[in-house]
N, C-alpha and C positions, 0 to 999 in steps of 0.2 A: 504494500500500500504506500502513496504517497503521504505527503503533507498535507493537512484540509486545508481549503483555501484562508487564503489571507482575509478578514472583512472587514468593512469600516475605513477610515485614516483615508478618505482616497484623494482629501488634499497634500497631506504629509506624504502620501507617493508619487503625487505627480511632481510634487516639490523636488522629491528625492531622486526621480526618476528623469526630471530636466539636468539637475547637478550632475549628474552620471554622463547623460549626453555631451555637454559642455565640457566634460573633463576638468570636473568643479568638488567633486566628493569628499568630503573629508578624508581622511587615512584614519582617522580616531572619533566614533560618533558615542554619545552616551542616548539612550533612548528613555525617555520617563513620563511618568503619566501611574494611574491607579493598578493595582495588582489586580491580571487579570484582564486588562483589553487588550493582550495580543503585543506587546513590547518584545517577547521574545520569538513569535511568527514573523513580525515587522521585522525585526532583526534579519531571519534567515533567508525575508525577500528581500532584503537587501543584499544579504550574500548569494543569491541567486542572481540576481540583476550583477554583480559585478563579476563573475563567473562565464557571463553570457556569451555565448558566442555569436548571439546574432539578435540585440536586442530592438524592441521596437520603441517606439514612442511612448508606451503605457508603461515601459521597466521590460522585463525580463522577458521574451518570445513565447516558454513553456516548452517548447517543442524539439529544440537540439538539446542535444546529448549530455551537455555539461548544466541544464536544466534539469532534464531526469533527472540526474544523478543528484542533483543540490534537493531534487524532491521528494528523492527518496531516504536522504540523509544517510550516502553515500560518496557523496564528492571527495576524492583525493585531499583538496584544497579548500574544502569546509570544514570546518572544527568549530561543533558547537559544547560549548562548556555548561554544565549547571550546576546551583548548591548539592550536594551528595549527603547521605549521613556518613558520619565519621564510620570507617570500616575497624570493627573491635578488632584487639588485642595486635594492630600492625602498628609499627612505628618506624623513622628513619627513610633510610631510599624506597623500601617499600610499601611505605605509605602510597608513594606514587606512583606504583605500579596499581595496588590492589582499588586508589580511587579510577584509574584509567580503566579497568575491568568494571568499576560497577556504571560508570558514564558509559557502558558500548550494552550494557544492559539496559540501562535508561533509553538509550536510542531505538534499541530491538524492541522497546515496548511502545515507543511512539510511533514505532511503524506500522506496532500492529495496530494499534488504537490513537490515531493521530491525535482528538480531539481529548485533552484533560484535565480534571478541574486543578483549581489555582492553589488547592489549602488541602496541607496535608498534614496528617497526625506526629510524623517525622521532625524531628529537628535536624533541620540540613545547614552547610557552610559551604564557602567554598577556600579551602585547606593551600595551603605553602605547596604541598603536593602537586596539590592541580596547578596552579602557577608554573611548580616545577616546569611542569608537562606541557604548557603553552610556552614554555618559554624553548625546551626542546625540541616542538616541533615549528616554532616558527624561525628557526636557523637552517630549515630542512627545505632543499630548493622544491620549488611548487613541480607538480606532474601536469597540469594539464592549465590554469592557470597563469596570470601574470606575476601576481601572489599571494598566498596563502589568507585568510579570510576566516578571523576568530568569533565568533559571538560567544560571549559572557554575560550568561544569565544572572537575578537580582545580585549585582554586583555587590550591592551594598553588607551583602553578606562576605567579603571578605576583609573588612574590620573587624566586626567583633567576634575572634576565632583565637583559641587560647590565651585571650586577655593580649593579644599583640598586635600591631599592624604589618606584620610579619608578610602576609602575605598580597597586603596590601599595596606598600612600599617595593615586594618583587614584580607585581605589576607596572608599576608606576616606573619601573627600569624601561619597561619594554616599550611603553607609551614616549618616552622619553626620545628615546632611539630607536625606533620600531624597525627589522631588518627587512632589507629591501623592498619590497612594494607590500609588505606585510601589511594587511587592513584589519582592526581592532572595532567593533560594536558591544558596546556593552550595555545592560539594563539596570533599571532601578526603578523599584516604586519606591525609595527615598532616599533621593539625590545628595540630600545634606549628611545624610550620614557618611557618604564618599569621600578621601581624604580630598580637600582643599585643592593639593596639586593633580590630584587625576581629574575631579572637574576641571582643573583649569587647563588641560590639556585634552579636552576630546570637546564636541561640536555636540551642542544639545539642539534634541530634537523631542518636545510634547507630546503623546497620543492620549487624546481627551478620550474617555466614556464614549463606547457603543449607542449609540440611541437606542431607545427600549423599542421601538416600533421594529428596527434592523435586526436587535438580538431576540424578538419574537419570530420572525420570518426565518431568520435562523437556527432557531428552532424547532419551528412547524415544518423545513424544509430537509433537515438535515437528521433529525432525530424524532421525526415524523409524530410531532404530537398534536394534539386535537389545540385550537383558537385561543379554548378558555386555561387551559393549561398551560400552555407556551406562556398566556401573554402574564400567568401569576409568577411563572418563574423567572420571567423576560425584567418584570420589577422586582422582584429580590435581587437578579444580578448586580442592579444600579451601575448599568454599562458596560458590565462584567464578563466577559462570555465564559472565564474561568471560573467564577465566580458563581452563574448562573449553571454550571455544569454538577456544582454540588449540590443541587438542590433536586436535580431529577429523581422520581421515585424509584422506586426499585433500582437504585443505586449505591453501590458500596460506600462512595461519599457523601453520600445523602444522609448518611446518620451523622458524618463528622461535622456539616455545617449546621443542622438542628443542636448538636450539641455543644457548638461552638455560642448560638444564639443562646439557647439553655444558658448557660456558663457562663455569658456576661451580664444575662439578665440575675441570676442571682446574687451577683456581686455588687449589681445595682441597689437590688431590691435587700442583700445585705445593711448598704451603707443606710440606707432611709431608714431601715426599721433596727432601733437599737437594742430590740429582743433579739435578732440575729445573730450568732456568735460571729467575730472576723476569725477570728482563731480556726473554729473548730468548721468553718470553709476551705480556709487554707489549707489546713491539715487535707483536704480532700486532694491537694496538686502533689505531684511527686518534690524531693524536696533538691531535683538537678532537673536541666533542662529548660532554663527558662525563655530560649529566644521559642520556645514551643508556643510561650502564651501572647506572641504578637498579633495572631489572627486572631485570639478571643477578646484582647484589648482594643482591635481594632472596630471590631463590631460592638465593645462596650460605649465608642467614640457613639457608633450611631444611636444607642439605644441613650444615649444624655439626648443626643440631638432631636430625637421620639419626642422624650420628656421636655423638654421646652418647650414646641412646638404643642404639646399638648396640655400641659400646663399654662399655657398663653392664651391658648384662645383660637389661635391661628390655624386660618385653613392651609397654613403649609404642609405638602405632601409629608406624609412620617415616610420613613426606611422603612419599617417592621409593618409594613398598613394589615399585614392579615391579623394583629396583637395590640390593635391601638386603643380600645377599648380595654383591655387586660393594664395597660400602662396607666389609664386614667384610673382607674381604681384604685390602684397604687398610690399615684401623685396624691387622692385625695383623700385617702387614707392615712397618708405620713404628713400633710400639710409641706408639700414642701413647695418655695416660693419662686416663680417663673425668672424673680429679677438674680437670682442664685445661681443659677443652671450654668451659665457660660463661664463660673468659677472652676466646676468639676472638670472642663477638658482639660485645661496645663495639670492636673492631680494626673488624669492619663497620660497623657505624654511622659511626664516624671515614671510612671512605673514602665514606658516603652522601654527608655532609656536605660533602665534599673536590668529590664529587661534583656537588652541587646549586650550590656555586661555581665549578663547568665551570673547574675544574684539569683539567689535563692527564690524559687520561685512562691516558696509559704511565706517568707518575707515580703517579696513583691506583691501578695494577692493581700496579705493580713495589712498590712499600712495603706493598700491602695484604699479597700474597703472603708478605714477609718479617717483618711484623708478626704473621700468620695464624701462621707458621713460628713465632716466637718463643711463641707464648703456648700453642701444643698439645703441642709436645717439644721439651725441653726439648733443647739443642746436642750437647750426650753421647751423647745417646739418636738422636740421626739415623743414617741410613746413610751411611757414609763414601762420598767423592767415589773411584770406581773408574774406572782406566781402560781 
């Protein structure tokens, strides 16, 4: 099987696809935009379009050889990189062999199953190792190529990897001085985490949100689901097509993203209500692994955003719209006060960051919960501890 097609961004491709004509391309592009709309597809049509052996006006032809092959994620002179879990009990050189093995197994499985959701239960990096291994083969003359064409998936995952920038700063060698016609893309759904000098050395390029109307037809067309179906999962994605992949029924991931939404919602509903223990929640998270709880954080972001917007008054669309009625009961239940609400996001972010330095993650959940607490109602206005 191939690659599924690319969808959406189709001004950032023609954008991208005029620079290529002109012989304008960067050598070093960073791609950024939300987890989940295609940053890393977007990526490898870009290393397909610069592979081309006979490109048109729209980017890449499809149809010679060195197409196939970029689409089937086989190209000689394609090297696509992603976060991996740490491979137990390897260390030293071969660490670098044993993450080169499990990325040509990650490949073997996008081949089978192009299409895959964005949030996984895994805590992935990408390791000194894998670095190693980009930096190996990009000294290696191209086969078919003018040259060799890296994509490096959520980049931003190679700062916070054994407490060093270790593997970050060996990339930033290669950016620096990247050998011969060697072409670098790299992703991020958060750029700022990126050290300073590798932003400042690669060409940024935005991919905004799917439109919900595109990632429904995308839906209905591709994974053949019925109008009213597609278009509820089409808004959970919130632009998402990775995003929107874990929520399909009868899907393996389908329980990780309900339980992801579970699991910020009681962290919420922790902080409000002060009969909740924060403790004896935490105690529920393992007490390692903590860039695990980015995706649950990230969804706690929308479920404040819920509660404002619903504690207001405001016909602003919620995130959560099939639970919006579950959250007002809540809000009015705890008393807790509209003009508050935009206090709790900086408390999330502090435990992202808590996070991405894989603290303790019963640390990280026990103080978010009581910081969350502190900043939406105020100690007065809580429910007294009954017993």
């Amino acid at each position: 099987m191939t690659l599924h097609p690319l969808y959406g961004h189709d001004e950032a491709r023609a954008m991208v696809a005029r620079s290529h004509a002109a012989g304008r391309l960067p050598s070093s592009m960073l791609l950024h935009g939300p987890k989940g709309v295609g940053k890393q597809r977007f990526a490898l049509w870009i290393a397909q379009l610069s592979v081309c052996e006979q490109p048109v006006e729209e980017g890449p032809c499809g149809t010679c050889r060195s197409c196939r092959l970029a689409l089937s994620l086989e190209h000689p002179d394609v090297h696509w990189y992603m976060p991996l879990p740490r491979p137990k009990k390897v260390a030293g050189d071969r660490l670098a062999d044993a993450l080169e093995d499990a990325r040509h197994e990650v490949l073997a499985r996008f081949r089978e199953q192009p299409l895959q959701p964005s949030h996984t239960k895994e805590v992935t990096g990408l390791y000194i190792g894998t670095v190693k291994n980009v930096r190996k083969r990009a000294h290696v003359r191209p086969s078919m190529a003018p040259g060799p064409v890296f994509v490096i998936g959520d980049a931003e995952l190679l700062v916070p990897q054994e407490a060093s920038q270790e593997a970050a700063n060996a990339l930033l060698k290669l950016l620096e001085e990247p050998p011969g016609d060697a072409r670098f893309i790299l992703t991020s759904s958060i750029p700022g985490s990126l050290l300073p000098t590798i932003r400042s050395r690669t060409v940024p390029l935005h991919l905004a949100p799917i439109p919900e109307e595109t990632l429904r037809a995308i839906l209905m067309k591709r994974l053949d689901l019925g109008e009213e179906e597609a278009g509820r999962i089409a808004r959970l994605g919130q632009g998402s097509l990775g995003r929107a992949l874990g929520f399909l029924p009868d899907d393996e991931d389908h329980e990780r993203m309900n339980e992801l939404r579970r699991g910020a919602f009681d962290i919420l509903r922790a902080a409000l209500d002060k009969r909740r223990s924060a403790y004896a929640l935490a105690l529920a998270y393992s007490a390692s692994g903590a860039r695990g709880l980015i995706d649950l954080l990230e969804i706690l972001d929308e479920w404040i955003r819920d509660l404002g917007a619903v504690v207001s008054g405001t016909e602003a669309p919620v995130f959560h719209h099939d639970t919006a009625e579950v959250l007002g009961k809540l809000a009015a239940q705890t008393g807790v006060q509209a003009a508050r609400v935009p206090r709790a996001l900086p408390v999330v972010e502090r435990a992202k960051e808590l996070a991405r330095g894989n603290v303790n993650p019963q640390l990280v959940v026990a103080g978010l919960v009581r910081e969350l607490g502190e900043a939406l109602v105020p100690s007065q206005g809580r429910p007294r501890m009954t017993r």
